[in-house]
VMD Tcl script that builds the backbone (N, CA, C; Angstrom):
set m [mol new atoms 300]
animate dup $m
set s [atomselect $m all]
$s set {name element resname resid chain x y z} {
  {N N UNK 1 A -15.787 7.027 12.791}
  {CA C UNK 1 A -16.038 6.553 14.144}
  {C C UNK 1 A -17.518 6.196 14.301}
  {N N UNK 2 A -18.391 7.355 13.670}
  {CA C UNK 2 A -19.790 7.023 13.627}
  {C C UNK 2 A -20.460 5.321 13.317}
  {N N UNK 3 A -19.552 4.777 12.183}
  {CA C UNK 3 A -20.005 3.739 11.299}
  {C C UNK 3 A -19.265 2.241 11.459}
  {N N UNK 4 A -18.171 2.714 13.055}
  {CA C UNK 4 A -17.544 1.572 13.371}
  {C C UNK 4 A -16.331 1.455 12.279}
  {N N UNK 5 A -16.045 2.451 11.532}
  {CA C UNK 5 A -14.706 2.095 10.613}
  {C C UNK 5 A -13.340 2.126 11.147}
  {N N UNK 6 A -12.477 0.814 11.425}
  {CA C UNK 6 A -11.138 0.619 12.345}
  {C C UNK 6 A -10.365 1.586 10.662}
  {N N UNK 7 A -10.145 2.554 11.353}
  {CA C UNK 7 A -9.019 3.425 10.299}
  {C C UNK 7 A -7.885 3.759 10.849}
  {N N UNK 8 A -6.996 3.026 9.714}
  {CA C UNK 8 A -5.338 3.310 9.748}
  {C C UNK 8 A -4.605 4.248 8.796}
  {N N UNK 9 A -3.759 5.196 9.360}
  {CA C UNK 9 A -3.385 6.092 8.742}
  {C C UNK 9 A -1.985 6.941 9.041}
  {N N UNK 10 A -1.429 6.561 7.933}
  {CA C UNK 10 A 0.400 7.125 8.824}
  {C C UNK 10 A 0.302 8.344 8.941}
  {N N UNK 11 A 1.150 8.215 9.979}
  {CA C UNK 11 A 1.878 9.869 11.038}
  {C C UNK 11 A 3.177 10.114 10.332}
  {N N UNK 12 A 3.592 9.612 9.527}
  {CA C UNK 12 A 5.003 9.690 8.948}
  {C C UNK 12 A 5.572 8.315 8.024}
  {N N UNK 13 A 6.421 8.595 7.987}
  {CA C UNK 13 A 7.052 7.864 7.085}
  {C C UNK 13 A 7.820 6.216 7.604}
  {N N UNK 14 A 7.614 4.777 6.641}
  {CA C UNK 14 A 7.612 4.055 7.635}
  {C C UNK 14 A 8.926 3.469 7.069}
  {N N UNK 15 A 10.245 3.146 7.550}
  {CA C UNK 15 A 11.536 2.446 6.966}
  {C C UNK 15 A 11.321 0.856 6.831}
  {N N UNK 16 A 12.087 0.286 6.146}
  {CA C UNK 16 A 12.056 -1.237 5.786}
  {C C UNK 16 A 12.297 -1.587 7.005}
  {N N UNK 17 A 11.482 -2.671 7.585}
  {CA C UNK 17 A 11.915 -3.140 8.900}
  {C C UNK 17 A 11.742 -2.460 10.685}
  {N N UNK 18 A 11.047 -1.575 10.203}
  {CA C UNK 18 A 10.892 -0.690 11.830}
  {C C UNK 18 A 9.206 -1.314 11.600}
  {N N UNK 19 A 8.829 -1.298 12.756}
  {CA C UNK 19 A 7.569 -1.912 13.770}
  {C C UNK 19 A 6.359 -0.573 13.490}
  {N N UNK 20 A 6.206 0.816 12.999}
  {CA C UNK 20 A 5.108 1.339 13.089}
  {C C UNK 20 A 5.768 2.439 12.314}
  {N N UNK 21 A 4.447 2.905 11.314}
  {CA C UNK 21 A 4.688 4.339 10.591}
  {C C UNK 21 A 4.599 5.678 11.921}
  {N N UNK 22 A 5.820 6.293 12.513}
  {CA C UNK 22 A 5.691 7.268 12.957}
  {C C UNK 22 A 5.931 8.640 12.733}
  {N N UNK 23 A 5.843 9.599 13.129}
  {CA C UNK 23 A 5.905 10.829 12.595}
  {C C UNK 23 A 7.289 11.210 13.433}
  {N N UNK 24 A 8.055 11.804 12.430}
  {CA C UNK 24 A 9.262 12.139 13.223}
  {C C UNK 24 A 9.469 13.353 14.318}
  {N N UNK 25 A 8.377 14.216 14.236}
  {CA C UNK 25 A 8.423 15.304 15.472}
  {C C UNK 25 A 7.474 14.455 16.107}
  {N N UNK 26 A 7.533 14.545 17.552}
  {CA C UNK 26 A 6.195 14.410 18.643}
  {C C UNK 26 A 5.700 15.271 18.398}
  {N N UNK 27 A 4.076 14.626 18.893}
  {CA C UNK 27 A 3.148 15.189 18.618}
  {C C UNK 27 A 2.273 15.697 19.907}
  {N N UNK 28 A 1.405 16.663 20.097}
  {CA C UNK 28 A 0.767 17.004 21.380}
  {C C UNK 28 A 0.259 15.960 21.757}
  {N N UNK 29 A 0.275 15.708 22.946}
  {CA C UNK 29 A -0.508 14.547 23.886}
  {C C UNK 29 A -2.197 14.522 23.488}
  {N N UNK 30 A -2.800 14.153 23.099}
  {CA C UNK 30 A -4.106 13.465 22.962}
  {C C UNK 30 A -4.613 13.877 21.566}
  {N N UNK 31 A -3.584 14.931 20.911}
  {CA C UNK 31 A -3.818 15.195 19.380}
  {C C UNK 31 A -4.360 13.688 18.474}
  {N N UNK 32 A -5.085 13.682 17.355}
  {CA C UNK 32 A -5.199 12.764 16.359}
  {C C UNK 32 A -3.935 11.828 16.103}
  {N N UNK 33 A -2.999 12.583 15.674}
  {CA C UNK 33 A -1.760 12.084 15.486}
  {C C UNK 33 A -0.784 11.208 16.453}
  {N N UNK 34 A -1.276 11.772 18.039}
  {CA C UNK 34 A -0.822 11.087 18.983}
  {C C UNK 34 A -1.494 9.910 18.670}
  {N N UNK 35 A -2.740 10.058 18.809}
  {CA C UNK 35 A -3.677 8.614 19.589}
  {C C UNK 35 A -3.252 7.255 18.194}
  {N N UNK 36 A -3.257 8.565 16.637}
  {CA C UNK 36 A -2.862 7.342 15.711}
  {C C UNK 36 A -1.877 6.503 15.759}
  {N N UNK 37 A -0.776 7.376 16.085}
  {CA C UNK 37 A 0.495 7.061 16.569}
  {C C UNK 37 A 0.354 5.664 17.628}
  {N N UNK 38 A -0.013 6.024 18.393}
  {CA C UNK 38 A -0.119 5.011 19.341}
  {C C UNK 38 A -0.807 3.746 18.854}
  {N N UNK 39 A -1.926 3.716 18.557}
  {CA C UNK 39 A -2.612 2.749 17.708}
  {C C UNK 39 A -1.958 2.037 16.742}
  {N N UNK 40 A -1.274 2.539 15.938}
  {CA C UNK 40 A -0.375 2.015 15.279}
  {C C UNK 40 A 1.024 1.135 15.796}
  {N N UNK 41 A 1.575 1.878 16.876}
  {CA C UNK 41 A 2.510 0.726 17.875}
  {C C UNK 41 A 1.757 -0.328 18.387}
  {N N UNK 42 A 0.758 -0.085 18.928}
  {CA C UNK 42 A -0.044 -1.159 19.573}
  {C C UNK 42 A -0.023 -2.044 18.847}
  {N N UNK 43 A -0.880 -1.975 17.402}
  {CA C UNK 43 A -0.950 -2.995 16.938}
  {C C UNK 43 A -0.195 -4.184 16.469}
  {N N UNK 44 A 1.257 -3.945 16.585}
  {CA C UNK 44 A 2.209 -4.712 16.631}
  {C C UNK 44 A 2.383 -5.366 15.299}
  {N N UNK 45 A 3.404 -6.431 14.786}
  {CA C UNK 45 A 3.675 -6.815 14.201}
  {C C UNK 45 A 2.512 -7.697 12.827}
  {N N UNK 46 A 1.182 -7.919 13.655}
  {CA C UNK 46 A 0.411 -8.273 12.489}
  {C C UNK 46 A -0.734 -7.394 11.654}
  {N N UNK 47 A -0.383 -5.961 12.422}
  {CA C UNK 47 A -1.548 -5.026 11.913}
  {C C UNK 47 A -2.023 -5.012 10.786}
  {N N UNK 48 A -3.262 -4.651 10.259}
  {CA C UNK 48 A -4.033 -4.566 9.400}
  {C C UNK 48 A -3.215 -3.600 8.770}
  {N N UNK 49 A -2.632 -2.571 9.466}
  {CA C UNK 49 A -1.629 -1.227 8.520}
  {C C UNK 49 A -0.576 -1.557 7.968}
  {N N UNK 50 A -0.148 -2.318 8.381}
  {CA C UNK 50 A 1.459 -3.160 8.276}
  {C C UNK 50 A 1.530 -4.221 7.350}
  {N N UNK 51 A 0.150 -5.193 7.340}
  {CA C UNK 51 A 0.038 -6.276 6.274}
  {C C UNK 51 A -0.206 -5.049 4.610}
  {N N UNK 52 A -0.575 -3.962 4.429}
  {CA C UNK 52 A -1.150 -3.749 3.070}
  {C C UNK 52 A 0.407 -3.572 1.990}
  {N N UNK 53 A 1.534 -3.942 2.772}
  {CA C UNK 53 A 2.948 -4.078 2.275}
  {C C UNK 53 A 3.051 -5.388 1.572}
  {N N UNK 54 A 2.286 -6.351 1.979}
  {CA C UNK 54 A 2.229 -7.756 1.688}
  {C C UNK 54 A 1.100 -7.835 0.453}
  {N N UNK 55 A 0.309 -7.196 0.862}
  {CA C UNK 55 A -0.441 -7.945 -0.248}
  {C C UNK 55 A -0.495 -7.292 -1.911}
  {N N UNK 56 A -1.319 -6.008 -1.736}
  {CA C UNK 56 A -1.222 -5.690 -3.151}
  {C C UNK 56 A -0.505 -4.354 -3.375}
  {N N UNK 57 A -0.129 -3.627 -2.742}
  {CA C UNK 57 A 0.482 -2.498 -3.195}
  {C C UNK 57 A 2.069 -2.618 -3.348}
  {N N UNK 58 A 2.511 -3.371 -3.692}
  {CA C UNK 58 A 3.990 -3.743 -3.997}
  {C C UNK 58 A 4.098 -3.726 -5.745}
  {N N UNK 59 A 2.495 -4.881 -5.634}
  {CA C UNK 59 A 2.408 -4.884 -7.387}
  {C C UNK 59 A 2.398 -3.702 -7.931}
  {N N UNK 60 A 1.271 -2.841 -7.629}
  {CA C UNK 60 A 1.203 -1.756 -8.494}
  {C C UNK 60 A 2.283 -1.035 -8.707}
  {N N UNK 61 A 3.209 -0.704 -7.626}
  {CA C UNK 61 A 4.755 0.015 -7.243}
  {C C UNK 61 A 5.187 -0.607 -8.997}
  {N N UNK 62 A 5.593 -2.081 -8.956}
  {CA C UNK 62 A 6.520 -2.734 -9.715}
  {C C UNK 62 A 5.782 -2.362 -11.174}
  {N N UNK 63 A 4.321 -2.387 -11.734}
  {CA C UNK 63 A 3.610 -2.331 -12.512}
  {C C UNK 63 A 4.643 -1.113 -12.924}
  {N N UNK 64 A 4.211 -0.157 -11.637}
  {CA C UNK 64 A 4.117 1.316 -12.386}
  {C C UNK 64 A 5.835 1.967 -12.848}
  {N N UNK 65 A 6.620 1.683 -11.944}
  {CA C UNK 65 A 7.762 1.745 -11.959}
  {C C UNK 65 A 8.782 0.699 -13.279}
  {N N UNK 66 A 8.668 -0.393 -12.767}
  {CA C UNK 66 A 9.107 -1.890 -13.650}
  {C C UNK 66 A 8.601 -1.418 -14.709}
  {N N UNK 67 A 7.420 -1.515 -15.448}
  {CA C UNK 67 A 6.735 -2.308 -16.573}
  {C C UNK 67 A 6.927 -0.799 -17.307}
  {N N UNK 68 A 6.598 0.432 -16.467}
  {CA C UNK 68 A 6.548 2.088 -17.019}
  {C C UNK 68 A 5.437 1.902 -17.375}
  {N N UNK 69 A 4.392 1.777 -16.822}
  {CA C UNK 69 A 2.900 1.897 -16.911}
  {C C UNK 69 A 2.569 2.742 -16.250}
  {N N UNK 70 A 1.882 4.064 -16.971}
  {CA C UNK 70 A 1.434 4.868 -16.156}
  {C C UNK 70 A 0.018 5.408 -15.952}
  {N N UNK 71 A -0.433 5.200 -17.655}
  {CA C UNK 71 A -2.095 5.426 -17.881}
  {C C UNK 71 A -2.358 4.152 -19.267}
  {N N UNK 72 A -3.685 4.164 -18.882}
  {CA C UNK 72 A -4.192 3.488 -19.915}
  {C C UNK 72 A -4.140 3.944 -21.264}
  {N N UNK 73 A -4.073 3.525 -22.302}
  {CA C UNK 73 A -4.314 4.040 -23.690}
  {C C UNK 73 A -5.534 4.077 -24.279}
  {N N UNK 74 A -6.283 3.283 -23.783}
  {CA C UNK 74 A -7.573 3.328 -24.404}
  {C C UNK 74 A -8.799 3.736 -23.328}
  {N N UNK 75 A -9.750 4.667 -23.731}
  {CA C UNK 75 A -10.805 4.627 -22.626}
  {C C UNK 75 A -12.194 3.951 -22.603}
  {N N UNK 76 A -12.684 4.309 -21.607}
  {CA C UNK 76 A -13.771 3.642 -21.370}
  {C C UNK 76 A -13.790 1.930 -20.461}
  {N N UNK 77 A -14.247 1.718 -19.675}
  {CA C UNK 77 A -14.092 0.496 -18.792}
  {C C UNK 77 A -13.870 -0.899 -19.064}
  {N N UNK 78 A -15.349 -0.654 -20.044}
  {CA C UNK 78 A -14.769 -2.105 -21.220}
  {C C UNK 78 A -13.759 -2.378 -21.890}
  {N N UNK 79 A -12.931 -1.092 -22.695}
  {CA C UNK 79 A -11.339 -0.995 -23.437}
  {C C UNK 79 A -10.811 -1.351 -22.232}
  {N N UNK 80 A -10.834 -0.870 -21.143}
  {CA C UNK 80 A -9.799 -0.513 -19.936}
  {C C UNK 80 A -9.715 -2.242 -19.207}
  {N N UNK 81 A -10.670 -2.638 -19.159}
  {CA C UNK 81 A -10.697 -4.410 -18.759}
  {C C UNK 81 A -9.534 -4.931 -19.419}
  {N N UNK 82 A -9.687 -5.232 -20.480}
  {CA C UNK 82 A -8.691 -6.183 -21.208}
  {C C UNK 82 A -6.939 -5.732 -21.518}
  {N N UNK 83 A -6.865 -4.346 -21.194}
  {CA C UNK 83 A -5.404 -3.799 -21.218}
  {C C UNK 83 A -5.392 -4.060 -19.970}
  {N N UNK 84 A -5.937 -3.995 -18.999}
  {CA C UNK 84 A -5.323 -4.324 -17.616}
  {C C UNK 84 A -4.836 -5.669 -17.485}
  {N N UNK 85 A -5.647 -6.695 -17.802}
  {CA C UNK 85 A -5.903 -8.076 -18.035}
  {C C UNK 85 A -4.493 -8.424 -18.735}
  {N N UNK 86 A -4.041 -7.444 -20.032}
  {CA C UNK 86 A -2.649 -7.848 -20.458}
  {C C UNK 86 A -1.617 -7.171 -19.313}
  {N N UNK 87 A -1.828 -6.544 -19.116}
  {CA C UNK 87 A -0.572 -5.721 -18.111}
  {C C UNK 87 A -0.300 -6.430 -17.020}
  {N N UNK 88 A -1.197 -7.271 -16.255}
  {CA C UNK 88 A -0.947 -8.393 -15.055}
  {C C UNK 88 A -0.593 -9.583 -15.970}
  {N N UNK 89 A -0.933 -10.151 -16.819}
  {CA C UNK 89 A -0.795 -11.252 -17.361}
  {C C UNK 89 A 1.283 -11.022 -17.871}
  {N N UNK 90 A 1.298 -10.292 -18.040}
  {CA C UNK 90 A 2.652 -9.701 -19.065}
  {C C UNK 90 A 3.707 -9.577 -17.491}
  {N N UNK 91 A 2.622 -9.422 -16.243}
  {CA C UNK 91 A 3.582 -8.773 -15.080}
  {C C UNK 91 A 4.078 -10.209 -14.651}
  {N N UNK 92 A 2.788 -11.356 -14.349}
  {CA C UNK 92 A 3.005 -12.710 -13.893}
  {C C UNK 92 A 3.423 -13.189 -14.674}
  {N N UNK 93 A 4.058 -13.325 -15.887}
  {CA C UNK 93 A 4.996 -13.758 -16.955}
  {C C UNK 93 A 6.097 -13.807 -16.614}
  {N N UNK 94 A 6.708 -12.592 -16.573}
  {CA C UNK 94 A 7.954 -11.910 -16.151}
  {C C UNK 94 A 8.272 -12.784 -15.066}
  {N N UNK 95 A 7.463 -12.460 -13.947}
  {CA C UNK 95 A 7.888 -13.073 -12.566}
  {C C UNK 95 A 8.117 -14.418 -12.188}
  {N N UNK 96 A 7.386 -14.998 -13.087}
  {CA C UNK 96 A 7.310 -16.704 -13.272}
  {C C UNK 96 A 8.902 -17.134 -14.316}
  {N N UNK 97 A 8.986 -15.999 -15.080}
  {CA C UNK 97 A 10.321 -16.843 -15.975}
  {C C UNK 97 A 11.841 -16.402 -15.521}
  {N N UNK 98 A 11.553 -15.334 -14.330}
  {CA C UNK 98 A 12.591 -15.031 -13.174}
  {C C UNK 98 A 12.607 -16.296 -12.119}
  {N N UNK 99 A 11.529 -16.433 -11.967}
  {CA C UNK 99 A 11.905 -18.107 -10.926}
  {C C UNK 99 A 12.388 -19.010 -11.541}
  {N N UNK 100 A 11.799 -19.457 -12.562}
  {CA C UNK 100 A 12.718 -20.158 -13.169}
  {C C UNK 100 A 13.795 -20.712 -13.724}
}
mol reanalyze $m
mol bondsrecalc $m
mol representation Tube
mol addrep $m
């Protein structure tokens, strides 16, 4: 709050297709959880909380799940660059010769 940071953060668990992550017990009136709660309905259908489904955390899901990638094999940042580099390249492969 100090540093102006808009922070989103689920109260619960969110189903395919429902409008806001809520927590399934109510929560005390002006608690954290309330006000998040609320914040989170508010923001409606284009929220900043709601888009991070769209963009990149689907991949990693499919990476980690799909591909059975779970850790790197090699360490160090520089090794770790270029196995990542194959693991997306190997992921957008896949996905490109499914459209096709």
């Amino acid at each position: 709050k100090r540093r102006r940071i808009e922070g989103y953060i689920a109260t619960g668990r969110q189903k395919h297709g429902t409008k806001s992550a809520t927590a399934k017990k109510p929560s005390r009136a002006g608690s954290l959880i309330a006000r998040m709660s609320t914040k989170l309905k508010r923001a409606g259908y284009r929220s900043r909380y709601r888009l991070r489904k769209q963009i990149v955390e689907p991949v990693f899901g499919q990476i980690k799940q799909a591909r059975g990638f779970r850790q790197f094999l090699l360490r160090g940042i520089d090794k770790v660059k270029p196995e990542w580099a194959l693991i997306c390249t190997a992921h957008n492969l896949v996905k490109l010769a499914r459209a096709a």
